[in-house]
Residue, then its C-alpha position, 0 to 999 in steps of 0.5 A: x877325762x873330758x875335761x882334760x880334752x876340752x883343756x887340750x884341744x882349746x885354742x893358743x890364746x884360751x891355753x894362754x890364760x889357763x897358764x895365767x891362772x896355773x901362774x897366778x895359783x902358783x904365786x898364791x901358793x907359795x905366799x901361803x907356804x911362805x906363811x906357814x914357814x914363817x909361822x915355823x920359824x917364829x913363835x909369835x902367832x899374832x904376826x904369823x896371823x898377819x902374814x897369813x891374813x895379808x895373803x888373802x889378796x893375792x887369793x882372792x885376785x887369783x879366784x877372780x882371774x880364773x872366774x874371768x877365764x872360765x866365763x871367756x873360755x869357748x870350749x864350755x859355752x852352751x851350743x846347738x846339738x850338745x844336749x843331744x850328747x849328754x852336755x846340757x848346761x850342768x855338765x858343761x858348769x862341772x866341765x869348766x869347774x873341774x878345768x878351772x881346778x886342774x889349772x890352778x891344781x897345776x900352779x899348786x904342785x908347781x908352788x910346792x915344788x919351787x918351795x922345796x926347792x928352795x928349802x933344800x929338801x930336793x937338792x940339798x942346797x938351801x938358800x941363805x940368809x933372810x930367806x931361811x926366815x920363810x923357807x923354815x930350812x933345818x926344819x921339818x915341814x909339816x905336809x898335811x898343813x901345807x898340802x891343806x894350804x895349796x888346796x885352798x886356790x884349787x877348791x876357792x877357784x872351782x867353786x867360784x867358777x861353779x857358782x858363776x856359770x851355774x844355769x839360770x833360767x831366762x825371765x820373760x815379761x810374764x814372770x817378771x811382772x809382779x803378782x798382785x793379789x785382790x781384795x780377801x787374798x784373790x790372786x790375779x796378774x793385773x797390776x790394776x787396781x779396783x775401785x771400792x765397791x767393785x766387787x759389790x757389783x754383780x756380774x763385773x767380774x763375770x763380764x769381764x772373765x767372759x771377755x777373756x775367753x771370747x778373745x781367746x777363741x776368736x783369735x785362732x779362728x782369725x788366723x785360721x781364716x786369713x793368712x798363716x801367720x808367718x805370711x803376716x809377719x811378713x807382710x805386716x809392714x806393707x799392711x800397717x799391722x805388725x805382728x809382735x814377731x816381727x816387731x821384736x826381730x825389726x825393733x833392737x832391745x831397749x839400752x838400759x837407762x837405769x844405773x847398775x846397783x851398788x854405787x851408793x852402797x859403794x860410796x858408803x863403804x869408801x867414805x867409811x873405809x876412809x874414816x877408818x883409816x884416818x882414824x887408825x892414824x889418829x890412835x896410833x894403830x896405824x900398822x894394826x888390823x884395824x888399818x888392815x880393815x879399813x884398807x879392806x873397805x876402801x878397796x870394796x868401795x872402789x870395786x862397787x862404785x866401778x860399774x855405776x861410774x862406768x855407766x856415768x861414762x857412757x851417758x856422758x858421751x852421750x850428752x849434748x847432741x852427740x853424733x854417731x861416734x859418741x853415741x855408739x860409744x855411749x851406749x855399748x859402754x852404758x850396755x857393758x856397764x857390768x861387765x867392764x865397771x867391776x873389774x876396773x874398780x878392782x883395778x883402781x882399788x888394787x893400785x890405791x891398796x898398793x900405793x898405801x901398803x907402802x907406808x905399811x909393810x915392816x922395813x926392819x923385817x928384811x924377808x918381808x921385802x921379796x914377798x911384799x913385792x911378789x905379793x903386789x905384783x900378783x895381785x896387780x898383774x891378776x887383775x890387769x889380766x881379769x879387765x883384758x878378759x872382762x874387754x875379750x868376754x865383751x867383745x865376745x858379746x857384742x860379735x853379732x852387732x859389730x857383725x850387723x854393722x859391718x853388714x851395713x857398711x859401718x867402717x871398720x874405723x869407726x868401730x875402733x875410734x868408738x872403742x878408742x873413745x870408750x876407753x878413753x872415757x874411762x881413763x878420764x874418770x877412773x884415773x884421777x879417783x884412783x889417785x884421789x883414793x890413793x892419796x887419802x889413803x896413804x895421808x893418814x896411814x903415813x901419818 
């Protein structure tokens, strides 16, 4: 129930891509009853192994847009006082959980309504021609298997939201450190390491033991001494002695230099989806599962080299003396690599996919035609939604810096003309790989 009033006490644009969800499970939903009815209608399991095998796309592309929604979605977001109630970060990861699974439970009901619809079993009045080939019309449908079909996107989207929001502890410079163990299994934090014959020397250790513990308590007793400890945060920049508060409040976190992880992984996995590919063509299997497969790799691969290659961008905007545009350009894009990368590869992996099923799909089945065209339409209209989501979750995380900005008097120009640059950056390099994938993986595949 509070869930069902989180839902409807949101804001028009989270309602808006609720109904992009409820939209997307709603075409995956009859994908899969399109599926079973051609299952139905034709013996062969092998091709009916197929189409069903095909609609995990479409599956997948939907789990991923509802993950995106439910990790922008401001009704679930921890704040201030809800623990006070009862809404600590658990309850919140079921509230979106159980959100998530109402909204794609929408699209399932709406999916199985339209298929009956269209089968006749509500009005009387099927459709003819190619589309009894899916539909199964005349035959009786069997709901425990089509019910079990349609609960797929509801369970896959919810767990997949749980999973994604679930509470994680933050890690501090102190449990980040690696543990380090001395001589015999000592443990110790000191990431130093002792000379031979350390420990042969009586007294080091004590020395240094009692060392610790004579700072540790001449330390309150200096600040019980002097000023409190605020009033020397405060005036520790006229007095040339910074305390660490007032060094972390005055110094910004640092821009991470290192790469995000994936990239040569994903490169691997391209290179090997594309000399699956090229080999299908060779054996003359081009239409097989083993096309399927490395079809499957080639997209992975793009997906996993899109935050390292956003990351590229952004260090290239920062190359050779770049000004303040370029820089501030450079440097939210290195920040948001992550968070923007990922759905962009998949966006590049679903545009390459697409343009290679071309010379895949069955032209002699002519009720294949509509679904493959729904097919690539939901998956291309998913994941265009996730990257808008993933560029509306990023500007939600950087709302206190371009706050900041503001304050400082950054124009408001500025800020769009960096944001212009970033994605022009990315378009520059996405753009030309993606029609380079496309195009050497429809070359062996048509071949």
């Amino acid at each position: 129930m509070l869930a069902l009033r989180l839902s409807l006490g949101a804001q028009p644009a989270v309602q808006v891509r609720r109904l992009l969800v409820a939209g997307a499970s709603a075409g995956t939903g009859f994908l899969l009853l399109s599926a079973l009815g051609h299952a139905l209608t034709h013996p062969d399991p092998a091709a009916s192994a197929l189409r069903l095998a095909w609609c995990t796309a479409p599956l997948a592309a939907t789990v991923y847009l509802a993950v995106a929604v439910a990790r922008t979605d401001p009704a679930t977001r921890p704040r201030p006082g809800l623990s006070a109630v009862g809404l600590g970060p658990v309850k919140l990861m079921a509230i979106s959980a159980a959100t998530t699974a109402l909204s794609c439970l929408l699209g399932s009901v709406l999916a199985l309504l339209v298929f009956l619809q269209l089968r006749g079993d509500l009005t009387g009045m099927p459709l003819d021609g190619g589309a009894r080939e899916f539909l199964a019309a005349g035959r009786p449908l069997p709901m425990p298997a089509a019910l079990t079909l349609l609960a797929l996107v509801p369970l896959s989207a919810s767990a997949a939201a749980a999973v994604s929001l679930r509470p994680r502890e933050p890690v501090t410079g102190a449990r980040r450190a690696a543990r380090t163990y001395g001589r015999f299994g000592a443990n110790r934090r000191s990431p130093a390491r002792e000379s031979f014959g350390a420990y042969g020397r009586f007294g080091r250790q004590f020395g240094a033991a009692a060392r610790g513990r004579r700072t540790a308590v001449e330390t309150p007793a200096e600040e019980q001494d002097g000023a409190p400890v605020e009033a020397a945060d405060a005036t520790g920049a006229e007095a040339g002695d910074a305390s660490p508060v007032a060094v972390h409040a005055v110094v910004p976190p640092p821009v991470p230099t290192a790469a995000p992880a994936g990239l040569p992984w994903g490169v691997a996995v391209l290179a090997v989806g594309l000399a699956v590919e090229a080999l299908t063509s060779r054996t003359g299997t081009a239409g097989g599962p083993a096309a399927f497969l490395g079809l499957a790799l080639t997209s992975l691969g793009l997906a996993l080299v899109g935050p390292g290659l956003a990351h590229l961008c952004g260090r290239l905007l920062q190359a050779v003396r770049p000004g303040a545009l370029r820089l501030l350009a450079g440097r939210v894009l290195m920040t948001e690599a992550t968070r923007i990368g990922r759905p962009l590869g998949v966006v590049c992996a679903v545009v390459s996919a697409a343009y290679a099923m071309a010379s895949l799909h069955d032209r002699d089945d002519p009720s294949a035609g509509p679904l493959v065209v729904l097919g690539v339409l939901l998956v291309a209209g998913c994941t265009v939604a996730t990257l808008l989501t993933a560029a509306v979750e990023a500007k939600q995380a950087h709302a206190d810096t371009t706050a900041s900005l503001r304050r400082l008097g950054a124009p408001a120009g500025t800020l769009r003309r960096a944001a212009a640059l970033r994605a022009v950056a990315l378009l520059a390099l996405f753009g030309p790989l993606t029609v380079a994938v496309a195009e050497l993986s429809a070359w062996p595949l048509g071949g």
